[in-house]
C-alpha positions, 0 to 999 in steps of 0.5 A: 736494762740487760738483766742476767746473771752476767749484766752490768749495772748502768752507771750512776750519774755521779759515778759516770761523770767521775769517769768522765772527769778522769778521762776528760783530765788525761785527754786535755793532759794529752793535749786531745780536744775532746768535742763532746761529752754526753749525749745531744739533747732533744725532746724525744730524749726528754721524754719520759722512758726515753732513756732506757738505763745508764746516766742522762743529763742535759747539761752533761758537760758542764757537770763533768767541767764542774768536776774538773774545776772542783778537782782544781780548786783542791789541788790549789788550795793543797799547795798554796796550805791556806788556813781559814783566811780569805781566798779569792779565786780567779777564772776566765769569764766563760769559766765562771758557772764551772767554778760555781758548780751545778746549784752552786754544789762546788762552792758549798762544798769549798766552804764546808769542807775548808771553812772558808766563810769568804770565798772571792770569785774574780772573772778576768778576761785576761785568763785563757779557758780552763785557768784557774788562779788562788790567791791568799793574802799576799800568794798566788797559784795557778792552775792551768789548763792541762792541771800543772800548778805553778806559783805566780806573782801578782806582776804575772798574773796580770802581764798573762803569764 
C-alpha cells in the first residue's frame, strides 16, 4: 500500500466491481467484447500477502455479471410497475447463477426491497446470453444484452424474438 500524503486509497471490492459494472455495461452498449475482468487466479495469488492492496476475488467476474443482472432486474421490474404479485424471471441456462447473485445476494435482495415473496426463476435455452425476461401476470418485458428494454408477447418470447 503507497502511503503519503498524495496515495490513493485501494478500491474496495464492492466499489471495484461498481466500477467494473458501469464499464462493463458502456462496453457491451458499444458492442466491444470484453475477454476478461479481473485477475487469473493461481495459487501464488492465493496465498496469504499475495495481494499487496486493492480488490481481489476469484470469481471476480461473475460478481461484476451479478451486478449487471441486478441492474437489469431493476430496470424491468420499473417498466413493467409491478406490485407484490408474483414474477417469474426468464434467463439463458448459463445465466442462471448471474441472476441468483453471489450466495443468492441479488435474489434476497429482490425480495427485500420489493416484497416479492414468489420470484419464479426460468432457464430457457431458447434466450441468447445475457437476456433477461420478466414476466407478471399477463406482461412481459425484456431486457437484452446491450440493456434495451422492450415489452413482448408471449407468441414472442417463445418464437425468439
Amino acid at each position: 500500500m503507497h502511503s503519503g500524503k498524495n496515495a490513493i486509497p485501494p478500491l474496495t471490492l464492492a466499489e471495484a466491481v461498481t466500477q467494473c459494472k458501469n464499464a462493463l455495461k458502456k462496453l457491451t452498449a458499444a458492442r466491444i467484447a470484453v475477454i476478461r475482468l479481473g485477475l487469473q487466479t493461481t495459487q501464488e495469488l492465493e496465498q496469504a500477502g499475495a495481494v499487496v492492496a486493492g480488490p481481489f476475488h476469484p470469481a471476480f467476474r461473475s460478481l461484476v455479471e451479478s451486478a449487471v443482472f441486478l441492474d437489469r432486474t431493476l430496470a424491468l421490474l420499473a417498466a413493467a410497475k409491478i406490485g407484490r404479485g408474483p414474477v417469474t424471471f426468464t434467463v439463458a441456462p448459463p445465466d442462471v447463477s448471474n441472476f441468483y447473485g453471489h450466495r443468492r445476494s441479488n435474489l434476497t435482495f429482490l425480495k427485500e426491497r420489493f416484497s416479492l415473496g414468489n420470484i419464479r426463476i426460468v432457464a430457457d435455452p431458447s434466450l441468447e446470453r445475457c437476456e433477461l425476461v420478466l414476466t407478471a401476470g399477463q406482461r412481459s418485458f425484456k431486457a437484452d444484452r446491450y440493456g434495451n428494454i422492450s415489452a413482448v408477447t408471449m407468441e414472442g418470447l417463445h418464437a425468439g424474438v
